[in-house]
C-alpha positions in Angstrom: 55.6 6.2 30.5 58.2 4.2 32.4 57.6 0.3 33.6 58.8 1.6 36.9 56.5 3.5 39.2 60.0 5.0 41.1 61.8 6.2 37.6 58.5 8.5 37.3 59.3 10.4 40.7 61.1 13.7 41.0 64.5 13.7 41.6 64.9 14.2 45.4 66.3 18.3 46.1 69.7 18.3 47.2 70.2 19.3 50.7 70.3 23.1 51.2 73.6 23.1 52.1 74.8 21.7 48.7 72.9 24.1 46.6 74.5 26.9 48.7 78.0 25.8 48.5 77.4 25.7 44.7 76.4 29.0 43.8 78.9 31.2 42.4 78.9 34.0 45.3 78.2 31.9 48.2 81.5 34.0 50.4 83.5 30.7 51.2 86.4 32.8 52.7 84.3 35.3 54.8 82.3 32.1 56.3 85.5 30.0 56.8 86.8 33.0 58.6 84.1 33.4 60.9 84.1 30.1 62.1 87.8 30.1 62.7 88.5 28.3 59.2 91.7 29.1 57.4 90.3 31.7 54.4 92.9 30.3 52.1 91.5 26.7 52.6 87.9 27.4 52.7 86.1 25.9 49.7 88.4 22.4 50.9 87.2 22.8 54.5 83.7 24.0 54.2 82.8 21.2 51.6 83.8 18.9 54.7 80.6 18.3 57.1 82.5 17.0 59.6 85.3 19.9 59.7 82.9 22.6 59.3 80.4 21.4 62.0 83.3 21.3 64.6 84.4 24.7 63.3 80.2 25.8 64.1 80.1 24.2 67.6 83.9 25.5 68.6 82.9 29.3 66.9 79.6 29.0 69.0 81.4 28.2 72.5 84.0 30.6 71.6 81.0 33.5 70.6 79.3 31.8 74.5 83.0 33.3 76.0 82.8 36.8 74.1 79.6 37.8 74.8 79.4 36.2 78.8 82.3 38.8 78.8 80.9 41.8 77.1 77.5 41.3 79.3 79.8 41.2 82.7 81.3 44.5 81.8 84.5 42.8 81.0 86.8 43.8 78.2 87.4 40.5 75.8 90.3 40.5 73.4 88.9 37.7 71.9 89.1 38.5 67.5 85.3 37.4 68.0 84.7 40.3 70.3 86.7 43.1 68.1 84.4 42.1 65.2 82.4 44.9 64.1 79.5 43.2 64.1 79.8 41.8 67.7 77.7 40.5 69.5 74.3 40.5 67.2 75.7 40.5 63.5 78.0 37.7 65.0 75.4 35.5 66.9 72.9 36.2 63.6 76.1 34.7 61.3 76.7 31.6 63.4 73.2 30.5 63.6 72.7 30.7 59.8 76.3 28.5 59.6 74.5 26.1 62.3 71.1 26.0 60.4 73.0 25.4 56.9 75.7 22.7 58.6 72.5 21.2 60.3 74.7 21.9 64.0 71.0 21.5 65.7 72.1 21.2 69.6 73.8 25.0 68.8 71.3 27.0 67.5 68.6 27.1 70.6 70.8 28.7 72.4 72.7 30.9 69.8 69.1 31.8 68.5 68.2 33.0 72.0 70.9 35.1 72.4 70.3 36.9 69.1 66.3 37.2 70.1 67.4 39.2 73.6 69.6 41.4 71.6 67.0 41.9 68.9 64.6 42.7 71.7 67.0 44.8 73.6 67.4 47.0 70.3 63.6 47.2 69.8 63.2 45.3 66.8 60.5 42.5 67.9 59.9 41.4 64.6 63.2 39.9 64.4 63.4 39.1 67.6 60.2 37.5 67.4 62.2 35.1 64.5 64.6 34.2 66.4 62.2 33.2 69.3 60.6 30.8 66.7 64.0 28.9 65.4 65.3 28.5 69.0 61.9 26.9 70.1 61.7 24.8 66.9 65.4 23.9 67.4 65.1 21.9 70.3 63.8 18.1 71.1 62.6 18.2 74.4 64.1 17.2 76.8 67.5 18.8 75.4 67.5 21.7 76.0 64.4 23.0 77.5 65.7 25.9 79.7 66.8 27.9 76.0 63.2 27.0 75.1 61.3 28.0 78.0 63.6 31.3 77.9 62.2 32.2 74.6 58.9 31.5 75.4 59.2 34.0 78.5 61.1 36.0 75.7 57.9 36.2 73.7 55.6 37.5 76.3 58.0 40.5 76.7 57.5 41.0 72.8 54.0 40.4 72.7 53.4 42.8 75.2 55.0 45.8 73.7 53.8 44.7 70.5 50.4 45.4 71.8 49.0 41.9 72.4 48.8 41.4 76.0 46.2 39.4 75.8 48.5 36.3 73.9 50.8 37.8 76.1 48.7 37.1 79.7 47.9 33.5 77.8 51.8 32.5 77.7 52.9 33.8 80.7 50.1 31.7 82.5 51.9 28.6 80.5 54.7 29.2 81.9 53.3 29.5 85.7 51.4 26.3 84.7 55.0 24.3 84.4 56.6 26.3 86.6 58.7 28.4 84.4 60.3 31.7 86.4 58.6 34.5 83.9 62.4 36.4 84.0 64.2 33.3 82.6 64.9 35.0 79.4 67.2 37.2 81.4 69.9 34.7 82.5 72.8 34.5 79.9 72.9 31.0 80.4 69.1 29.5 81.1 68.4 27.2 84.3 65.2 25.7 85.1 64.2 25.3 88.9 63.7 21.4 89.1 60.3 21.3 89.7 59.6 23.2 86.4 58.4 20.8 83.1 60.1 20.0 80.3 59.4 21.8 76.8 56.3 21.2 75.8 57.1 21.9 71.7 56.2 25.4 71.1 52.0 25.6 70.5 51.1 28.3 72.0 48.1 28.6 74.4 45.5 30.7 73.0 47.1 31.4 69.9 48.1 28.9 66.9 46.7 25.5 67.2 48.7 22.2 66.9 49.6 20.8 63.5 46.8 18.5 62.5 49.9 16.2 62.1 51.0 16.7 65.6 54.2 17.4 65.1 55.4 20.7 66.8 55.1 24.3 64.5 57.8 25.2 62.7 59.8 28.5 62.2 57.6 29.2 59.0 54.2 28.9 61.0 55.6 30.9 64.0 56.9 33.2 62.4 54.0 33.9 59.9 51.4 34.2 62.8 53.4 36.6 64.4 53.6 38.6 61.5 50.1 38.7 60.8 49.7 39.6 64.6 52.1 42.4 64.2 50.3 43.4 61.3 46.8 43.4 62.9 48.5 45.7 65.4 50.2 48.3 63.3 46.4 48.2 61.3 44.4 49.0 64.4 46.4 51.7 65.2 46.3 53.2 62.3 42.8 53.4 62.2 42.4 54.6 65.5 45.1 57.6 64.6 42.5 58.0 61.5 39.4 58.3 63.9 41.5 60.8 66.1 42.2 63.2 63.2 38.8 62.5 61.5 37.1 64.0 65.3 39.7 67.0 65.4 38.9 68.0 61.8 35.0 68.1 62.7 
């Protein structure tokens, strides 16, 4: 055993972003092409932070532009807009870039946009992640209005999803700070001014705080909202169950 206490400790994990970048298929050119990088130059450019975080926060005003357009009606010429995986595919690839580039001020907004479209295709579950990472995403006071969006977001899921009663508890949170209950509808999120800032995503009625106070994360969001989705899907199975078990008598 070593004199020193700190030669005993773990080697400290290299950031995500490293271990990404060194695995053998990580698509350098298909990333570097998304966000506007020159393909040819990729593994250069995207193994500079700096470069590739301006290439994420220019790529996500530039995706803002495409899809303000596509939502107006308009026709956008824009190569973001003739991708074939415009809007969501797109939106979903730019957060990941902002996530793994650690671009935070981005992704609360970029994540909401994905969330709407994710609800707008039916498919709350991944809507309902997307909800979680834009909320986790911001420090209050930043950018609340994306926040408060989700959460109105959520109630809309929840409610489908056949929880109305989590879903009656947020949407009297959001009354309580004055948050409209549409918000989640404007492309770009504005708060009236007498409506509070982001309170850090606990939900009321539903997951507690961390016992270390910090706000939840996207893993404990995300997992409770699984498990409430889950509960759903179980009860009504069993009430389909019941239904043919009282026919068959």
């Amino acid at each position: 055993m070593s004199d020193d206490p700190a030669s005993d400790l773990p080697a400290p994990r290299p950031p995500a972003r490293d271990i990404a970048l060194r695995r053998a298929d990580f698509p350098f050119a298909r990333v570097a092409k998304r966000l506007g990088l020159d393909p040819e130059n990729a593994q250069v450019a995207l193994r500079d932070d700096e470069q590739a975080r301006a290439a994420v926060r220019d790529a996500a005003a530039a995706f803002y532009e495409a899809d303000d357009a596509r939502r107006s009606g308009l026709a956008s010429t824009s190569p973001m807009a003739l991708d074939p995986d415009f809007p969501t595919g797109v939106g979903m690839s730019l957060v990941g870039a902002a996530v793994l580039w650690e671009v935070r001020e981005v992704i609360p907004r970029l994540a909401l946009r994905v969330a709407t479209d994710h609800y707008e295709d039916g498919e709350d579950a991944l809507a309902a992640s997307y909800i979680a990472l834009a909320q986790e995403s911001v420090d209050p006071g930043e950018d609340d209005a994306s926040a408060w969006a989700a959460q109105s977001l959520l109630v809309q899921v929840l409610q489908r999803s056949g929880a109305p009663g989590q879903a009656a508890e947020i949407a009297q949170d959001l009354a309580r700070h004055g948050v409209p209950q549409d918000l989640w509808k404007q492309d770009d999120p504005t708060l009236p001014d007498d409506s509070m800032s982001w309170h850090g995503g606990a939900f009321v009625g539903g997951i507690p705080p961390r016992r270390d106070e910090r706000s939840l994360s996207f893993e404990d969001v995300h997992d409770y909202l699984d498990r409430l989705l889950e509960d759903v899907r179980r009860e009504r199975e069993a009430e389909v169950d019941g239904e043919d078990g009282t026919a068959s008598d």
